[in-house]
C-alpha positions in Angstrom: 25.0 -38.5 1.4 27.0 -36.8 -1.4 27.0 -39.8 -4.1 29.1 -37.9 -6.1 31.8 -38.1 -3.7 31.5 -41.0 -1.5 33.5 -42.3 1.6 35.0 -46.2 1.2 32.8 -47.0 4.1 29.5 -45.3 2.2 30.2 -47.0 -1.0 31.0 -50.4 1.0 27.2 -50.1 2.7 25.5 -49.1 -0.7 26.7 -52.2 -2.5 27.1 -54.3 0.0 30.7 -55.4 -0.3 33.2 -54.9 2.4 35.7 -52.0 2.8 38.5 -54.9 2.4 36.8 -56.2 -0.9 36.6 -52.5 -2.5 40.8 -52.2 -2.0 41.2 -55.7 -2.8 39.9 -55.0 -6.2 41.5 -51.9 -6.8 44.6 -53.8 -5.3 44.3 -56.4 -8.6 42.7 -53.8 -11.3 39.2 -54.3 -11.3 39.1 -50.5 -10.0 40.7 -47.9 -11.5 42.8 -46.3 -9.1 40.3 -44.3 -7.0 40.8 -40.6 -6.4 41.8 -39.3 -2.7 41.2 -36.0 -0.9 43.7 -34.0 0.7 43.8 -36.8 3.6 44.9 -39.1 1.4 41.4 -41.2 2.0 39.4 -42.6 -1.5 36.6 -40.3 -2.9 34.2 -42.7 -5.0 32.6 -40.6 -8.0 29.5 -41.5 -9.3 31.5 -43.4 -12.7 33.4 -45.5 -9.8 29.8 -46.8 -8.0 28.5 -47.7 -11.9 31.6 -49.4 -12.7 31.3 -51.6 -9.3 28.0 -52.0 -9.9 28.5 -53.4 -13.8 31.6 -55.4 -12.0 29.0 -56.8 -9.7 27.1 -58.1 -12.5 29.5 -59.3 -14.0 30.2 -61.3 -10.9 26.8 -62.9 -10.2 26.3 -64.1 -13.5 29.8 -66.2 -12.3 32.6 -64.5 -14.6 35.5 -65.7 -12.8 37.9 -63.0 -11.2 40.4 -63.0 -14.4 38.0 -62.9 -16.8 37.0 -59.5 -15.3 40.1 -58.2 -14.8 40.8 -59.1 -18.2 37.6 -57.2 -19.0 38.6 -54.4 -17.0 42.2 -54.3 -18.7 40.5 -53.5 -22.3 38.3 -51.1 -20.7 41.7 -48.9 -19.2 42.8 -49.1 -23.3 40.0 -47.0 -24.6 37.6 -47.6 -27.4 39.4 -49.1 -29.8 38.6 -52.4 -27.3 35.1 -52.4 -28.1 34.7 -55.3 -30.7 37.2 -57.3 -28.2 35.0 -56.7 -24.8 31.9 -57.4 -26.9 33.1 -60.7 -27.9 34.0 -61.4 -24.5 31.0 -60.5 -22.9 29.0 -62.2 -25.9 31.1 -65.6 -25.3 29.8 -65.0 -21.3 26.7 -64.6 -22.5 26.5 -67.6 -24.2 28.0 -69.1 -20.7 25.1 -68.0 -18.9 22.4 -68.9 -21.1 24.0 -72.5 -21.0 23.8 -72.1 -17.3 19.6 -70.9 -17.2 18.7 -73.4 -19.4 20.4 -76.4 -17.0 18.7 -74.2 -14.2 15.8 -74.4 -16.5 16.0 -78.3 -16.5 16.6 -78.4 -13.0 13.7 -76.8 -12.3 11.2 -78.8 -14.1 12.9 -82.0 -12.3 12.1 -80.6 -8.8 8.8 -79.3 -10.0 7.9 -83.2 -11.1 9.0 -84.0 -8.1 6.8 -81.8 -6.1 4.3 -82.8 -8.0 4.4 -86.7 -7.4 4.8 -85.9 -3.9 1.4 -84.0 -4.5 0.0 -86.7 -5.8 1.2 -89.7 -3.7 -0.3 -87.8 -0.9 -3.8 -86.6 -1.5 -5.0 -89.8 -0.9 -4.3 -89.0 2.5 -6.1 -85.9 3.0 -9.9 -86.4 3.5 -12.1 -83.5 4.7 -11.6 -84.6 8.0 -8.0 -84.3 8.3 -7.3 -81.5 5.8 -6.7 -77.9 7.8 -7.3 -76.5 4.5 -11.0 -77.4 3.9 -13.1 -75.1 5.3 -16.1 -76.7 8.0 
């Protein structure tokens, strides 16, 4: 597979987003307009497939649809956007450290609760009904 020239269908299976979700966002400007061979089908460059993989990112971490299109926007202006896309991806940032450290918390809850389950029943488990002791 040419990665430097990739069908909507090969770039669909390599990042694991439909064909509909690649035109949907170049549909609402989260991809540039993609270049087309002489059939008039899309031809994904390798700067297309890191773009949808920062976009990607972006989108696990939970940046809502406008705020990467807003993102995206700044990026189309040039470089004279970089101390605005920095800010927005340091306010994000901030986001989603807020977000790990609640994870963070969450995670210590359940793994107190484990652990009282642990102990509530070891009582239970005497050498003669624990499938873990050896004979």
């Amino acid at each position: 597979m040419n990665e430097e020239n990739l069908t909507i269908r090969q770039l669909a299976r390599l990042s694991g987003l439909s064909e509909h979700a690649l035109r949907y966002f170049e549909r609402i400007g989260l991809l540039d307009p993609v270049e087309r061979n002489a059939a008039g089908h899309r031809r994904y460059n390798a700067r297309d497939r890191a773009w949808l993989e920062f976009i990607q990112r972006l989108r696990a971490t939970g940046m809502s649809i406008a705020g990467m299109r807003a993102y995206a926007a700044l990026r189309r202006q040039g470089d004279l956007t970089f101390p605005v896309r920095r800010a927005l991806l340091a306010e994000h940032r901030e986001r989603v450290a807020q977000r790990i450290e609640q994870w963070q918390g969450a995670l210590r809850v359940l793994d107190d609760r484990i652990a009282w389950y642990d102990e509530q029943t070891a009582p239970w488990r005497t050498a003669a009904n624990d499938p873990d002791k050896p004979d």
